[in-house]
N, C-alpha and C positions, 0 to 999 in steps of 0.2 A: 706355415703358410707365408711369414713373411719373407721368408729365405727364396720359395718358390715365387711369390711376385718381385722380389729384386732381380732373382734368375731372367724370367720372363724380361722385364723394362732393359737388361742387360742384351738380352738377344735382338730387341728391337730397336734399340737405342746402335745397336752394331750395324743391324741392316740396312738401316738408313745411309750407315758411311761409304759414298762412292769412291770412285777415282778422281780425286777434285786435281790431278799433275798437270801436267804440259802435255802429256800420251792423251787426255780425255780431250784438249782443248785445239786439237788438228796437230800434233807433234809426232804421233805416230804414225807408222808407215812408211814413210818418208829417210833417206840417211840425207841428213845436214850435213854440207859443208862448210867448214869456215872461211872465210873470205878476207874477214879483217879483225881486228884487234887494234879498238883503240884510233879507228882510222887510219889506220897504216893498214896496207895489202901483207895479209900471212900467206908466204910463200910456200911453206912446208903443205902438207896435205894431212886436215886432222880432220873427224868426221864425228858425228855421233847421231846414234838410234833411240829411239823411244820407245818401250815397249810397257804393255799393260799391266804389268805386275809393280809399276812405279821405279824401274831400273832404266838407265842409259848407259849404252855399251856404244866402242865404235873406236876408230883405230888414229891413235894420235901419233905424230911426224915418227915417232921410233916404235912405239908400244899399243898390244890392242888395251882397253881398260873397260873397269864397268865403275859406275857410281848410283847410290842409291840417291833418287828424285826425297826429297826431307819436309817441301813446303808446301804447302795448294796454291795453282795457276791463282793470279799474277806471279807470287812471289818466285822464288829461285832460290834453291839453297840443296846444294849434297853433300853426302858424305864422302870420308878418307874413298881416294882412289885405290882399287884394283887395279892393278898392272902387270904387264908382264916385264920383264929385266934384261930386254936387250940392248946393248950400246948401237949407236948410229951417230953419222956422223949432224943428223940433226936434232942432234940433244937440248940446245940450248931453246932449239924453237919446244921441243916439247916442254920444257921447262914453263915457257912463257905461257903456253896453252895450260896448263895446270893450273898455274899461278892464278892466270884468270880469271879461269872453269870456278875457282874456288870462291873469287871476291865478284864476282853476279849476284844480285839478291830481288833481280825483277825481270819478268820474260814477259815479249810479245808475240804470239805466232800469227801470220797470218798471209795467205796466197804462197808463196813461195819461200818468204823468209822470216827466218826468227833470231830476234833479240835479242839481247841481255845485255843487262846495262846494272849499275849501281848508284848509288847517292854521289858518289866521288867524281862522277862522270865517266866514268871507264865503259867501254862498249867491246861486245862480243857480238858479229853478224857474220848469220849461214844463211847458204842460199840451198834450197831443196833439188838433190840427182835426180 
């Protein structure tokens, strides 16, 4: 009996958990592009999607990538990047777009653009295609 109500409070205690990411809170649908880094205009062309299963896919200056979404909306946080391994001669911009991508730890979306930013002050802003 007790094994069957730990089961039970397991399934329901599950159900409760929604999609608390950036996709649940107007991020999906939408391909973001980046615009700037840091206040400086990013020249190269890096994008990223949002989809419901808690992943962001989307095509950085050389490579398409995916990264698993890690934290519930406000916060920001993913994992090791998927990539693919092509050379380009804008590597270094993708460089910078990773570097970035990785040191976010707060996201804003809203109307057209989203955010990310850090304690450090570092900022990441797209604007929505």
């Amino acid at each position: 009996m007790i094994r069957f109500l730990a089961a039970c409070a397991l399934l329901v205690g599950t159900a409760c958990v929604g999609d608390e990411s950036l996709s649940k809170y107007g991020a999906s649908g939408k391909v973001w592009a980046l615009s700037e880094i840091d206040g400086v205009a990013f020249s190269a062309r890096a994008t990223m999607e949002f989809d419901k299963a808690g992943w962001i896919k989307g095509q950085a200056p050389c490579n398409r990538y995916s990264v698993q979404q890690k934290a519930p909306y406000p916060w920001f946080e993913v994992g090791p990047a998927m990539a693919t391994k092509m050379a380009c001669p804008d590597l270094a911009a993708e460089n910078a777009f990773f570097m970035a991508l990785s040191a976010m730890t707060l996201s804003e979306v809203g109307n057209e653009v989203l955010i990310l930013t850090n304690d450090e002050g570092r900022t990441m802003v797209f604007k929505a295609e």
